[in-house]
PDB file of N, CA, C, O and CB in Angstrom:
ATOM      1  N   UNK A   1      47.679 139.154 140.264  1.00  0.00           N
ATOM      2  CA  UNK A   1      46.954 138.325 141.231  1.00  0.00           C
ATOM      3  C   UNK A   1      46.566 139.137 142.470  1.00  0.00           C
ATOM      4  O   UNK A   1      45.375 139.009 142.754  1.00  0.00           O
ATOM      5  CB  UNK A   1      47.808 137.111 141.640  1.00  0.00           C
ATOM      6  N   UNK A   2      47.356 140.042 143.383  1.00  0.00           N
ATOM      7  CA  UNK A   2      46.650 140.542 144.300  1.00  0.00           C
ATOM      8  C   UNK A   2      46.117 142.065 143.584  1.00  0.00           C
ATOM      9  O   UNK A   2      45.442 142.735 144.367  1.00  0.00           O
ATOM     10  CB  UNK A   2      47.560 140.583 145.679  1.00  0.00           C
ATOM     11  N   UNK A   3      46.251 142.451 142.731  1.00  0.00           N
ATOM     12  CA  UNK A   3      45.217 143.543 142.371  1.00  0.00           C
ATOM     13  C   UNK A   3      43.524 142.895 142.637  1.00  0.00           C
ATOM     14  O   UNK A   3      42.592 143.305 143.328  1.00  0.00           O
ATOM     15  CB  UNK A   3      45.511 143.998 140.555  1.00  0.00           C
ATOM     16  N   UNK A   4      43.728 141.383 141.475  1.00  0.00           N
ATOM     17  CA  UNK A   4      42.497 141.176 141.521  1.00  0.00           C
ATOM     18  C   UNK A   4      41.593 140.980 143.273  1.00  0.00           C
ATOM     19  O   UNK A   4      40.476 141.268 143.701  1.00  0.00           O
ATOM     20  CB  UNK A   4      42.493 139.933 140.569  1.00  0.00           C
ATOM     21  N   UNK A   5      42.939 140.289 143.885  1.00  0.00           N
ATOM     22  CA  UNK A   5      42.054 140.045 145.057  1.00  0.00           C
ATOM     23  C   UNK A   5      42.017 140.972 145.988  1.00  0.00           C
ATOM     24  O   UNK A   5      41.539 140.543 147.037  1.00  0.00           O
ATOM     25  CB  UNK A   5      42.337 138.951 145.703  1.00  0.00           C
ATOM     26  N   UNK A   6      42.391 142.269 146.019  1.00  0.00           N
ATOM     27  CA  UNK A   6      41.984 143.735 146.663  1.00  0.00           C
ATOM     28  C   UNK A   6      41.180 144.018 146.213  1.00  0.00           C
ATOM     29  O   UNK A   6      40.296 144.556 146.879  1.00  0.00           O
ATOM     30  CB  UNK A   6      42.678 144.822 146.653  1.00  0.00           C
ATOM     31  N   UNK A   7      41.008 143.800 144.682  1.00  0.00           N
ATOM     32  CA  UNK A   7      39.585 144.214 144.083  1.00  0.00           C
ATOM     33  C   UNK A   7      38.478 143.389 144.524  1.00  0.00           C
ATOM     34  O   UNK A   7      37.483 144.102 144.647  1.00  0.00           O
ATOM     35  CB  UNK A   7      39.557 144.142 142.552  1.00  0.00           C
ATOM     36  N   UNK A   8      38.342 142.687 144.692  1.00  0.00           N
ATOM     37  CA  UNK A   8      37.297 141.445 144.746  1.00  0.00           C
ATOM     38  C   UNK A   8      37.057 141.752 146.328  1.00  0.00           C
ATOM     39  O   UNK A   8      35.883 141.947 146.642  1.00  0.00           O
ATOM     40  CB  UNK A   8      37.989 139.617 144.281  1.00  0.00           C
ATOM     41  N   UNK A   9      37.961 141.813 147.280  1.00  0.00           N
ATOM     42  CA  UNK A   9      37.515 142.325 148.722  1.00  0.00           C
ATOM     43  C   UNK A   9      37.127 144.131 148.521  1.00  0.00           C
ATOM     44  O   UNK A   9      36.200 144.400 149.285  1.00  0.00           O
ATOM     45  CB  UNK A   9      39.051 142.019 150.003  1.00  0.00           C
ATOM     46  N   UNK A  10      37.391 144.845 148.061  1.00  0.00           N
ATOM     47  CA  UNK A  10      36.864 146.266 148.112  1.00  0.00           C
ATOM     48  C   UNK A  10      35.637 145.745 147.326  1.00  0.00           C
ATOM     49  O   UNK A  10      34.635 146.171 147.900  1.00  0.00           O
ATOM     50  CB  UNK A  10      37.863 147.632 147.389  1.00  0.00           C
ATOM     51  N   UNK A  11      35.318 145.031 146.296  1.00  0.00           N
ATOM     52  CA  UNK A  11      33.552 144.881 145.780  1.00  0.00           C
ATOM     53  C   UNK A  11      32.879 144.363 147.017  1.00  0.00           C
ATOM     54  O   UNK A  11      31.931 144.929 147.560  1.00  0.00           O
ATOM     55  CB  UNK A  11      33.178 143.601 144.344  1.00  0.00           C
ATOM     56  N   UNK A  12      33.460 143.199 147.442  1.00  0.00           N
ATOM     57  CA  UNK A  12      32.403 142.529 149.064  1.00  0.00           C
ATOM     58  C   UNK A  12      32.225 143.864 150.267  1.00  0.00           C
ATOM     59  O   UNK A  12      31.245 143.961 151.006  1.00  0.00           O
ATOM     60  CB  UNK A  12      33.631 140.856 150.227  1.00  0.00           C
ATOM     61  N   UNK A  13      33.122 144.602 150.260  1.00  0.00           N
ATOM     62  CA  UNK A  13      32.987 145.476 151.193  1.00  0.00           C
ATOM     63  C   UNK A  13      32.355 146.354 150.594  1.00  0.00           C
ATOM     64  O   UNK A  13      31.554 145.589 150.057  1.00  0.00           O
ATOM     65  CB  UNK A  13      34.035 145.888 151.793  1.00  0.00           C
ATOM     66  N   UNK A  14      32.015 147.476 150.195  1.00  0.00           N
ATOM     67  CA  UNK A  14      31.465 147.900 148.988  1.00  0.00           C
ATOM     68  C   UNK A  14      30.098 147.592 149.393  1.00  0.00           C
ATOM     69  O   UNK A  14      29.438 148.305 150.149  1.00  0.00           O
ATOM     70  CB  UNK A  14      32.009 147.217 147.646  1.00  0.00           C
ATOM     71  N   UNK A  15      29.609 146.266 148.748  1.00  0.00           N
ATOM     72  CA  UNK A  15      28.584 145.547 148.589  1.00  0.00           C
ATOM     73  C   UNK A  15      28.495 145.326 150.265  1.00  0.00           C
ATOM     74  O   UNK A  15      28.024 146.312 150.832  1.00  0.00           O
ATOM     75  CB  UNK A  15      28.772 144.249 147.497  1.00  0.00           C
ATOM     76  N   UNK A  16      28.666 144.811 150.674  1.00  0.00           N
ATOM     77  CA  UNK A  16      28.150 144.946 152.347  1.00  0.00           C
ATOM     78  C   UNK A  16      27.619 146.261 152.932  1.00  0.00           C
ATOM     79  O   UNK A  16      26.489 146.442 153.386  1.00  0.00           O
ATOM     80  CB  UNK A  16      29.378 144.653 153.334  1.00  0.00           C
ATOM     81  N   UNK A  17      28.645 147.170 152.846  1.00  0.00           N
ATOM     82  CA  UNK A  17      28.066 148.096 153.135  1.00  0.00           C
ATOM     83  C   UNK A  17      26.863 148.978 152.645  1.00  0.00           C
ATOM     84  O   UNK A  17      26.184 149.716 153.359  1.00  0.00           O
ATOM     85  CB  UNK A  17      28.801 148.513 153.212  1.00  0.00           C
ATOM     86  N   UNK A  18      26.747 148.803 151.524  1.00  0.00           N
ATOM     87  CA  UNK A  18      25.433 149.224 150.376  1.00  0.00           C
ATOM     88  C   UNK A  18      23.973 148.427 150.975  1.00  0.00           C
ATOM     89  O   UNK A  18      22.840 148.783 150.652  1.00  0.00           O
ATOM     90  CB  UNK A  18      25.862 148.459 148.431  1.00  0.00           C
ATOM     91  N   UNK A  19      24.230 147.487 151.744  1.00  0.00           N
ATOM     92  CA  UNK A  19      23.391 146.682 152.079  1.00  0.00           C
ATOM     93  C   UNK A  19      22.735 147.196 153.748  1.00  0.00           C
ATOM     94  O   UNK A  19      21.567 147.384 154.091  1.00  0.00           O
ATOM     95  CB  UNK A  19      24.152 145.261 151.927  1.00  0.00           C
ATOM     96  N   UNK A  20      23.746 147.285 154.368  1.00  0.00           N
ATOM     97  CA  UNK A  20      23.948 147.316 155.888  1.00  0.00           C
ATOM     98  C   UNK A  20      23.029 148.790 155.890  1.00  0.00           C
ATOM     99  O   UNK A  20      22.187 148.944 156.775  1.00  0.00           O
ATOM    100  CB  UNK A  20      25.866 147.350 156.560  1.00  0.00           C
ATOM    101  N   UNK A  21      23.258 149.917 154.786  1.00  0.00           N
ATOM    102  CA  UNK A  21      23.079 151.294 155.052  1.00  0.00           C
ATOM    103  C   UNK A  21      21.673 151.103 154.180  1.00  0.00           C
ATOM    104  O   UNK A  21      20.972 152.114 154.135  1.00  0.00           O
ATOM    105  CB  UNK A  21      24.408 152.488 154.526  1.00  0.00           C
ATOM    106  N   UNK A  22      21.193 149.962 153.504  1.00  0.00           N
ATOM    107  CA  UNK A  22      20.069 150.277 153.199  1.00  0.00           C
ATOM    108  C   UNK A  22      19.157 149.760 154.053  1.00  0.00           C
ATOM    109  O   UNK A  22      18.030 150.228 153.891  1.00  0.00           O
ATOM    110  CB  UNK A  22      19.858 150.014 152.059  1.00  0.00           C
ATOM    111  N   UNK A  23      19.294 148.753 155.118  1.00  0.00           N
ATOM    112  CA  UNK A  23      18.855 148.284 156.378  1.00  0.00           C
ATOM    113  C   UNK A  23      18.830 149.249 156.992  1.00  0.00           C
ATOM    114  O   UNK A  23      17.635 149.360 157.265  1.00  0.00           O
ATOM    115  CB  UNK A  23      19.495 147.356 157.016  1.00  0.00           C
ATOM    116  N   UNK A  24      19.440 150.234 157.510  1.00  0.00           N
ATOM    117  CA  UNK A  24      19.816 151.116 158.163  1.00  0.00           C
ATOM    118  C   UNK A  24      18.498 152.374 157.730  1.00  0.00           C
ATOM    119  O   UNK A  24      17.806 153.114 158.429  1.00  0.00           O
ATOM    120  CB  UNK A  24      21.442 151.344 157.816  1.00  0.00           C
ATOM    121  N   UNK A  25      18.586 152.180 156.454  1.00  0.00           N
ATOM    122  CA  UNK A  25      17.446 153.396 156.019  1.00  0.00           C
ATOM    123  C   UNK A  25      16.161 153.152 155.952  1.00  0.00           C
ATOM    124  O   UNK A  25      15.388 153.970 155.454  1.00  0.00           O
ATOM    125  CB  UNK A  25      17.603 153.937 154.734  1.00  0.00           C
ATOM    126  N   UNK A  26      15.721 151.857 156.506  1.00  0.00           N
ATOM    127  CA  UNK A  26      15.093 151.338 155.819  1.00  0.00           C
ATOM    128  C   UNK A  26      14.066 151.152 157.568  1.00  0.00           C
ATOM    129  O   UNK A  26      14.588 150.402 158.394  1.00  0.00           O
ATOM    130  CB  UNK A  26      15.895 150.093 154.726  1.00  0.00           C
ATOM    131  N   UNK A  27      12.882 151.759 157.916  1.00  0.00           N
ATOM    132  CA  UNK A  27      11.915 151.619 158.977  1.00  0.00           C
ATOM    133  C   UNK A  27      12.221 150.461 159.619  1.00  0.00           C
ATOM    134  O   UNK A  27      12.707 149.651 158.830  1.00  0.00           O
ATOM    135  CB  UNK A  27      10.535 151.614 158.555  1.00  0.00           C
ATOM    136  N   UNK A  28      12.129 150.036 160.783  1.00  0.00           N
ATOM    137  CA  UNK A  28      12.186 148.531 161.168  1.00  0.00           C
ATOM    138  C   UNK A  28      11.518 147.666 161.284  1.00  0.00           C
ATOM    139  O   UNK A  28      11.765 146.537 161.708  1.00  0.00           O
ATOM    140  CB  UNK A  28      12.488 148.298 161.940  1.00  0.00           C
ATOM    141  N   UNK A  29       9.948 148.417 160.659  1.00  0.00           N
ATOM    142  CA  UNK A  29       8.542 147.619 160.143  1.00  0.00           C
ATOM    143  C   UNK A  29       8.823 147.463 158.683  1.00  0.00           C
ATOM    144  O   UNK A  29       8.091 146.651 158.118  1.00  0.00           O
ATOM    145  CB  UNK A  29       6.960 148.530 160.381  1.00  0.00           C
ATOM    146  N   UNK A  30       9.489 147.906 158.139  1.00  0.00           N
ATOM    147  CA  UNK A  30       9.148 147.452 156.648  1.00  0.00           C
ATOM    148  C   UNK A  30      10.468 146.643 156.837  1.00  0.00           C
ATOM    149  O   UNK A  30      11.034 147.124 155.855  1.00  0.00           O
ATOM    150  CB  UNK A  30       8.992 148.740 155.189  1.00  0.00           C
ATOM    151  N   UNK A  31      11.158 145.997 157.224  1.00  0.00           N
ATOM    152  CA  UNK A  31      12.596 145.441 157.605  1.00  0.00           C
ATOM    153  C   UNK A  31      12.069 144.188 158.309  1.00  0.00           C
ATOM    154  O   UNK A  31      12.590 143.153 157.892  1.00  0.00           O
ATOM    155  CB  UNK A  31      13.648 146.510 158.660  1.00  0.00           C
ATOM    156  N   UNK A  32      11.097 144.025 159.346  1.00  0.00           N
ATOM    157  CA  UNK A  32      10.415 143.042 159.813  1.00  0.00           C
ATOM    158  C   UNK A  32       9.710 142.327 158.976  1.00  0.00           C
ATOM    159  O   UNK A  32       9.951 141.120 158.954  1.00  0.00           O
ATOM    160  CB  UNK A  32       9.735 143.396 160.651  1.00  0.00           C
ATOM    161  N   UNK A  33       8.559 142.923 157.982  1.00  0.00           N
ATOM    162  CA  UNK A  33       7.605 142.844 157.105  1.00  0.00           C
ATOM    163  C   UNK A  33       8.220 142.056 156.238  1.00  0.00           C
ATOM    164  O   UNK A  33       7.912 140.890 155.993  1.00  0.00           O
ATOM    165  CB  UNK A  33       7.094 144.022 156.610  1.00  0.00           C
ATOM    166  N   UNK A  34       9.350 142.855 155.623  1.00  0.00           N
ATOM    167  CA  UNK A  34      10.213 141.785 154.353  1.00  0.00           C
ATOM    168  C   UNK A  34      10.720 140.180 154.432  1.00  0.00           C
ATOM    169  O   UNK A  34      10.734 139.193 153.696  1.00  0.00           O
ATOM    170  CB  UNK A  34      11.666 142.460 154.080  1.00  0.00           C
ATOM    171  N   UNK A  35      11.175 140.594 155.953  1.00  0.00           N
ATOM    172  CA  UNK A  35      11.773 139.206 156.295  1.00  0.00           C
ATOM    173  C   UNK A  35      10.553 138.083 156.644  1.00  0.00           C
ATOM    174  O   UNK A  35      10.624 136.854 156.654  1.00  0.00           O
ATOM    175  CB  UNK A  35      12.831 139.390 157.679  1.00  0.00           C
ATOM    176  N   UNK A  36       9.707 138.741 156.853  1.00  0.00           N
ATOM    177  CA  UNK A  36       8.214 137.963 157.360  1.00  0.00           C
ATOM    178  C   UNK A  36       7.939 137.278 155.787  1.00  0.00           C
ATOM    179  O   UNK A  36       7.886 136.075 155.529  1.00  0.00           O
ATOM    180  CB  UNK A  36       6.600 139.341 158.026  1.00  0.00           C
ATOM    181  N   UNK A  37       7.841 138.005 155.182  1.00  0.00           N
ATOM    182  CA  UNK A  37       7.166 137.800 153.280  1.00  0.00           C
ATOM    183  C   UNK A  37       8.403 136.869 153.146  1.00  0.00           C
ATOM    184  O   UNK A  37       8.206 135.809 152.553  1.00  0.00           O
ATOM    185  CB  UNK A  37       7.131 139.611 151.759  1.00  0.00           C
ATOM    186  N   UNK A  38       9.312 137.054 153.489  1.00  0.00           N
ATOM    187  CA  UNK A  38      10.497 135.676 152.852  1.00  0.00           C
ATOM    188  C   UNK A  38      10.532 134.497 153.335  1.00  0.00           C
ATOM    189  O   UNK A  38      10.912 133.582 152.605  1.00  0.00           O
ATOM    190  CB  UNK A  38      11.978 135.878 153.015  1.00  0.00           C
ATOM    191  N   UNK A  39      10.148 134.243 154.669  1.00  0.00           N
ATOM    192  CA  UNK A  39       9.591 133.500 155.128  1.00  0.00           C
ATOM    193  C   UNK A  39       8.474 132.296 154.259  1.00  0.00           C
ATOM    194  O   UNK A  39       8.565 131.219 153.670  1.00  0.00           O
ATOM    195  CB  UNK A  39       9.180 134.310 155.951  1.00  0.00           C
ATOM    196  N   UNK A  40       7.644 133.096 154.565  1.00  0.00           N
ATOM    197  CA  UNK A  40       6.298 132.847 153.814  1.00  0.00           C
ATOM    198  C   UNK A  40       6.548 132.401 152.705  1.00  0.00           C
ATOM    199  O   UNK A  40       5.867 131.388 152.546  1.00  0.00           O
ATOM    200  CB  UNK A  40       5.432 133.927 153.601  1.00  0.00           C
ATOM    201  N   UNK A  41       7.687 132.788 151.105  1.00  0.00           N
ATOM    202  CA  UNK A  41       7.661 132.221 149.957  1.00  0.00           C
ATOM    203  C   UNK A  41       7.978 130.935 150.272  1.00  0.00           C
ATOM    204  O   UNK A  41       8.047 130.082 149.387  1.00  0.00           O
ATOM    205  CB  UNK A  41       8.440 132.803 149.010  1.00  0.00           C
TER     206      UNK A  41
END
């Protein structure tokens, strides 16, 4: 039981951070732009 749930918090963290650093890489016009287009659907 807590293997799984160290595992399951190291995937969310993991996964957050994969996210945060692709924001991060990511221009802050094409980061504006995206969120604009999501909007819009």
């Amino acid at each position: 039981m807590m293997a799984g749930a160290i595992r399951k918090t190291y995937l969310a963290v993991v996964r957050g951070w994969m996210s945060e650093e692709r924001l991060i890489d990511k221009p802050l016009g094409a980061v504006k732009d995206e969120a604009l287009g999501r909007q819009g659907e």
